[in-house]
N, C-alpha and C positions, 0 to 999 in steps of 0.2 A: 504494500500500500504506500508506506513513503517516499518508492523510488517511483512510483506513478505519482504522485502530489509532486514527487522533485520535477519527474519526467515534465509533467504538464508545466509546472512553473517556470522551466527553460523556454517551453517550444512559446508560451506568451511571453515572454522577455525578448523572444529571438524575433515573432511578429510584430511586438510594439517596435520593437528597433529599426526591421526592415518598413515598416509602416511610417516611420519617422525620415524615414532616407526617401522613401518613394515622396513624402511629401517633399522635403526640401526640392529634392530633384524636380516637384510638378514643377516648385515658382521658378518664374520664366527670369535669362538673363537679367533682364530690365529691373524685375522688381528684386535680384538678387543687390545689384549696383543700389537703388535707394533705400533698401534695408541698410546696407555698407553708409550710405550718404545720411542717414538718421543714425548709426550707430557712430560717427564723426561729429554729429552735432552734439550728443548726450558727451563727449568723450571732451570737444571743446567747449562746453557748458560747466563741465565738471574742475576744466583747470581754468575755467573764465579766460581761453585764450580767444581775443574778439581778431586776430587775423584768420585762424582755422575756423572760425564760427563765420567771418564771411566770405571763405572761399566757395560754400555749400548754395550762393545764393549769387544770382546773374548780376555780372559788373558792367550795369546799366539803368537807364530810367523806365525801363522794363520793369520793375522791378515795383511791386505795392503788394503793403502790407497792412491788414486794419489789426491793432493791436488791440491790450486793456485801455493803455493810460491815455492822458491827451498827451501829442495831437491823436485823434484815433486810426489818423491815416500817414503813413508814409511813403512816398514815391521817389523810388533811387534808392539805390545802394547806399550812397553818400550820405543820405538821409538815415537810411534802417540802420548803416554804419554807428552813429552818433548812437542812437538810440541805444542801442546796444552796448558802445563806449561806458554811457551814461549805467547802464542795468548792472554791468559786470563794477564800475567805481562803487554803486550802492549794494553791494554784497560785503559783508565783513566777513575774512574767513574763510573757510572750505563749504564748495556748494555739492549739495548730493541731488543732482537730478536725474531724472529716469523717462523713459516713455514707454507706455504699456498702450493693449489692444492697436496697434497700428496695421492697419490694412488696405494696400498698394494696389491699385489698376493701371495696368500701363497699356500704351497703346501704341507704338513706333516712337513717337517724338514729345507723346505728352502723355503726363500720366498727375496720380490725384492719389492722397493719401489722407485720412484723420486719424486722430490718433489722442489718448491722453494724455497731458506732459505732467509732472509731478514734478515738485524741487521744496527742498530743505536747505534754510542757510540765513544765517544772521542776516539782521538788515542794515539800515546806515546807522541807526541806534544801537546796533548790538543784541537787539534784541533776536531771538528765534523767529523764524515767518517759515508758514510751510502754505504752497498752492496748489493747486490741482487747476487745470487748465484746457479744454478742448481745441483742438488744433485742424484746422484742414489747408493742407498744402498741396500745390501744382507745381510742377515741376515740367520742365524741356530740356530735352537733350540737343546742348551746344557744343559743335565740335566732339561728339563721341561723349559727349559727359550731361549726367543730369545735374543739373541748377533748379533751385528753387527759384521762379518767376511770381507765384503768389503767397501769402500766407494769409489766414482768417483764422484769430486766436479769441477765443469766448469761453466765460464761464456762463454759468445756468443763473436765472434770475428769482426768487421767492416772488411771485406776485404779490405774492400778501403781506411782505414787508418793503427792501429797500425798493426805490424806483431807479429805473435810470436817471443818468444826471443833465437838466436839461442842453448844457453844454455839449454832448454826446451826442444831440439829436441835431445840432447844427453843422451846415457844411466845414467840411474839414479846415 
């Protein structure tokens, strides 16, 4: 009887595994490369390096992002640049962030991804701040490479308490 419970207990360790490999194996090139292009961002988010953090993202006016803070809109690199300047100087400390549920459609030259972001890390006071953050990015492949061309970053809203802020609902 135990070496049937062991027997059986290999042959589902051997299918979950091969069942594992077939998956990776389905996702296609493309969305291998922005899984790679999302695990660079968590990697330069984590050492707050804001050069690798805008290599991931088209170095042009191509480029718009509606974010949390004001302004809620940014157009350019040079723009999203700063912003991000700005995010990485108000970190105190070591930043632990991560992104969970991320799920890629690619399609030859453009492709579209959401995803959770999560991040722990002091603020400019010192204080702990932890967020959870919804994420949906577009991306295009320039010269062989995907680049993030959009991003749209939201959290969920309580109707039944805080409201939007009316400055939020005005042109950017």
């Amino acid at each position: 009887m135990r070496r049937f419970v062991l027997c059986a207990a290999i042959g589902v360790l051997a299918v979950g595994g091969l069942c594992g490999t077939m998956t990776a194996q389905a996702q296609s090139k493309d969305e291998q490369e922005i899984r790679a292009l999302e695990d660079r961002f968590v990697a330069a988010f984590n050492a707050k390096d804001l050069d690798a953090m805008m290599k991931l993202y088209v170095h042009s006016n191509d480029l718009v992002v509606f974010d949390l803070g004001t302004p809620r809109q940014h157009v350019g690199w040079e723009d999203y640049r700063k912003d991000w300047q700005d995010t990485f100087a108000g970190i105190k400390g070591p930043a632990n962030f991560r992104i969970t549920d991320l799920s890629i459609e690619a399609d030859g030259k453009l492709a579209y991804s959401h995803s959770i972001q999560h991040g722990t890390f002091a603020g400019p006071d010192g204080n702990p701040m932890e967020m959870a953050v919804r994420v949906t990015d577009v991306y295009r492949k320039v010269n062989g490479e995907w680049l993030i061309v959009h991003e749209h970053v939201s959290v969920p809203i309580d109707f039944s308490g805080p409201k939007p802020m009316p400055d939020m609902m005005s042109k950017p």
